[in-house]
N, C-alpha and C positions, 0 to 999 in steps of 0.2 A: 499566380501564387504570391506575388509582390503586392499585388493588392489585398490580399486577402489578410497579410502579414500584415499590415497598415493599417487594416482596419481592428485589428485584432488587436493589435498595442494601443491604437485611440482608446479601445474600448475599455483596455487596462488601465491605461492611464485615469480615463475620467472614474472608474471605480476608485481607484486608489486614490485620488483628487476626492470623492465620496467619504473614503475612510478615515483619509488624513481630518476633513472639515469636521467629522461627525467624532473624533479624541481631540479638537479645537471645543467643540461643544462638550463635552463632558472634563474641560478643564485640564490643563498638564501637569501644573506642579515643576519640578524641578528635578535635576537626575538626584537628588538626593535624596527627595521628598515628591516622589513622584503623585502625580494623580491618579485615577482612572482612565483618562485620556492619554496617559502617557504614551505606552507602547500602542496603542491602536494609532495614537497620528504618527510615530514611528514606524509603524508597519504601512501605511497607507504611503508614506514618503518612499520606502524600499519599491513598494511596487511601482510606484509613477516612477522611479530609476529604471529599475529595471524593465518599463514598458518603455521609455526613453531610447535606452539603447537595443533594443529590439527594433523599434521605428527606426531608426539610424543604421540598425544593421541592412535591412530590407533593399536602403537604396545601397548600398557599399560591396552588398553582397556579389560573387560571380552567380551570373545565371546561368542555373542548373536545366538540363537536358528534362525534357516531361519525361516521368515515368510513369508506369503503369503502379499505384502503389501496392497493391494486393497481390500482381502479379509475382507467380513463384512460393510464395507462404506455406507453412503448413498447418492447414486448417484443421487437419484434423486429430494434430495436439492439443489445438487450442481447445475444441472440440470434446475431447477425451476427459482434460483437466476439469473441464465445466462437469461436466456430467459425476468426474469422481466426487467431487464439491459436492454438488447436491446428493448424489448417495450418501458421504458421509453426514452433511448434516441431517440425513434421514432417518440416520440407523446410529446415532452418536449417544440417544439416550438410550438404546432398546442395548447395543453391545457394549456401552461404556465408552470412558475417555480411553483406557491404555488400548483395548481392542481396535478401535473403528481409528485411531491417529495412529496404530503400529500398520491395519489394513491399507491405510490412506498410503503412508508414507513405501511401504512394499509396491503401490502399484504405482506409486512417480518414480521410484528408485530401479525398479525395472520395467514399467509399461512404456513409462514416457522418454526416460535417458536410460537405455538397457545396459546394466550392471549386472555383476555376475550374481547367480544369486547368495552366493556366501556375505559377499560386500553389502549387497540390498540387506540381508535380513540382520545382520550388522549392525548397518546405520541406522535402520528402523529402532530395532532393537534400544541402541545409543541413546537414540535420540527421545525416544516414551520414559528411558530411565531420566535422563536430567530433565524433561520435563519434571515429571514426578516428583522428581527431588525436590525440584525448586519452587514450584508451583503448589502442589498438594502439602510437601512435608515442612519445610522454610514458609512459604509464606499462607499457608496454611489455606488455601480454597479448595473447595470441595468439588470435583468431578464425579458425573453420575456414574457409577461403578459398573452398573449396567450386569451382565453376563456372569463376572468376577465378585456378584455382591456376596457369595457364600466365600472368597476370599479374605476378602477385607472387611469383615464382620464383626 
């Protein structure tokens, strides 16, 4: 695993050593009068820092016991969650935004981490309203209405 960590920050590093060279090539400018290269060889210096002491952590580190990493998980949240995802972007146009994200959010709120259902329809509830709010009436984008189009008509 030690090795793997090494080779891993190398490879960071020389990307960021890549990004740093390549905001040297599109010119810096100055913090006050920056260029286009400014924050890109800013950014490429953070990550060769930060792959730096990654490499450094690697040898310093206590070594940890192998685990089994999968070992124990629950697969078949993860599992559940996938599958609601793709329902909902399946059925997002055909029931609408407030319907298929009030459905989405009922079945994380009690499929996945079991809430009572007062709480779950609640939250759901809660949480389609300040969408809405913010989203559709403030900053004004349109969700397909789907189901609800004799509503909001």
């Amino acid at each position: 695993m030690r090795k793997t960590d090494r080779i891993q920050s190398l490879i960071w590093g020389l990307f960021g050593l890549y990004i740093a060279f390549e905001g040297v090539q599109l010119k810096l400018g100055t913090p006050r009068a920056p260029k286009p290269g400014f924050l890109i060889f800013w950014m490429g210096i953070i990550i060769m820092i930060l792959s730096a002491a990654f490499f450094l952590q690697s040898f310093s580190a206590v070594q940890e016991e192998k685990k089994i990493r999968w070992k124990g998980r629950q697969w078949s949240k993860g599992i559940k969650l996938m599958l609601a995802l793709f329902l909902y972007a399946a059925v997002f146009h055909w029931l609408g935004f407030i319907l298929s994200t009030f459905f989405l959010l009922l079945f994380l709120f009690k499929g996945l981490e079991p809430q009572r259902w007062g709480i779950a329809l609640l939250l759901s509830a809660v949480t389609i309203i300040i969408c809405y709010l913010v989203f559709s009436v403030f900053l004004e984008l349109q969700f397909p209405p789907g189901l609800l189009r004799p509503i909001f008509a």
